[in-house]
C-alpha positions as CSV (number, residue, x, y, z in Angstrom):
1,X,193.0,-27.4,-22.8
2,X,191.8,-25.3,-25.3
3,X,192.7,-26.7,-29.5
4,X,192.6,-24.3,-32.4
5,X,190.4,-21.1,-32.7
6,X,187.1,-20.6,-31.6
7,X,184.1,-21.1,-34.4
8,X,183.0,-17.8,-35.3
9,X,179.2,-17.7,-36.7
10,X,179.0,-15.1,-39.4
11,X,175.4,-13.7,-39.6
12,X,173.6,-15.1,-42.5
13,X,170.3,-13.0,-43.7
14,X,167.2,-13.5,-43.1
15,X,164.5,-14.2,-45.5
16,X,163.6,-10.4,-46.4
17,X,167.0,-10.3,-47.4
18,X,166.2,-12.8,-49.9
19,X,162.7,-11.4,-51.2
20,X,164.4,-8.2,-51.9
21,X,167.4,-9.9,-53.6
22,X,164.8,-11.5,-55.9
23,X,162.8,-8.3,-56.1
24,X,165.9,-6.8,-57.7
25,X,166.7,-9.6,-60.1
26,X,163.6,-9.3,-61.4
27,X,163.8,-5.6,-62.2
28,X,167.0,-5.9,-64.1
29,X,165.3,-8.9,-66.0
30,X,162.9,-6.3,-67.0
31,X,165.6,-3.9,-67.6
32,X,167.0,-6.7,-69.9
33,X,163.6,-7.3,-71.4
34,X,162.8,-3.8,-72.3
35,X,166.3,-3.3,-73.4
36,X,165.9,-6.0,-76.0
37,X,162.9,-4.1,-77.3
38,X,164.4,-0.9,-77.8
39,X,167.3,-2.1,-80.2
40,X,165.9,0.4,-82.5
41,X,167.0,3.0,-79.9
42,X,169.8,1.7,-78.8
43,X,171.9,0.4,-81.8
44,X,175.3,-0.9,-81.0
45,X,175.2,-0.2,-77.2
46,X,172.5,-3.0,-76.6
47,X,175.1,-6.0,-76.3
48,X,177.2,-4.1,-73.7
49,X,174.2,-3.1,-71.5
50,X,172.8,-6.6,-71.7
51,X,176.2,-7.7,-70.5
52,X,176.7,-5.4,-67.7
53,X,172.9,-6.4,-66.4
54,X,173.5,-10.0,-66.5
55,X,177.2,-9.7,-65.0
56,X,174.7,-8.2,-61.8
57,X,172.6,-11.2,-61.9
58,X,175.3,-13.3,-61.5
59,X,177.2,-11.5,-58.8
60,X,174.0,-11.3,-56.9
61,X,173.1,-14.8,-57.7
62,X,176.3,-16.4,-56.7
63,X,176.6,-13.9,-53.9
64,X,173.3,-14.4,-52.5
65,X,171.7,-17.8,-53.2
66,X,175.0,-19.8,-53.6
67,X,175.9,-18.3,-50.4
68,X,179.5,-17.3,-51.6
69,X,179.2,-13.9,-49.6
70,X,179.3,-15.4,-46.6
71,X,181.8,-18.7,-47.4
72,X,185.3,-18.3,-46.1
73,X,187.7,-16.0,-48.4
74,X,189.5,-19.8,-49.9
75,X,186.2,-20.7,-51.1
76,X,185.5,-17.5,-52.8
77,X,188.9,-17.7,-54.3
78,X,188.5,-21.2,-55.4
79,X,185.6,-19.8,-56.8
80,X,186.7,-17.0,-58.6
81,X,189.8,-18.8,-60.2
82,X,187.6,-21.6,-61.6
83,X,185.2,-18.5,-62.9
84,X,188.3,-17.1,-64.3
85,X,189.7,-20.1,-65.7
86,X,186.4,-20.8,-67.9
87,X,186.3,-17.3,-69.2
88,X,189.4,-17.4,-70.3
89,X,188.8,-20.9,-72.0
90,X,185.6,-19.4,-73.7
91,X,187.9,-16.4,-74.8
92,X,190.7,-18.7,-76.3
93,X,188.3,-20.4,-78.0
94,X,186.7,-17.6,-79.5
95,X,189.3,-16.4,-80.7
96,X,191.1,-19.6,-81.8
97,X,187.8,-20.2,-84.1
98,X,187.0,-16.4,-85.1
99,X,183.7,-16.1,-83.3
């Protein structure tokens, strides 16, 4: 008598997978770095890269070390709405105060 599916182990990776995950957080943290020193350079476009480059963190953060790659798709959603929800909170009251 057989009851619900069968458990289906996803891979997880191994721990190289993790020294190169940090590997390349820590060359877009020089990226950020050296970014921040070439203001002169860069003028208005310095906010928008610094932006992008730490948008990556995250998503490789979250993805990797929080293990939300590998959760089930409800997770990630849960997830992702509460992500959504507190942007959009920061952006109301941003707005609401003229920030």
């Amino acid at each position: 008598m057989q009851q619900g599916q069968p458990v289906v182990e996803r891979a997880h990776p191994g721990p190289a997978t993790y020294v190169k995950v940090a590997v390349i957080l820590s060359i877009v943290t020089i990226i950020e770095v050296a970014t921040y020193y070439l203001v002169n350079y860069l003028h208005g476009a310095i906010v928008p890269i610094l932006l992008v480059l730490s948008a990556a963190k995250f998503v490789l953060v979250v993805g990797f070390y929080m293990h939300l790659k590998f959760d089930a798709p409800l997770l990630r959603g849960m997830f992702a709405w509460g992500m959504t929800v507190a942007i959009g909170i920061t952006l109301a009251m941003l707005a609401l105060y003229k920030l």
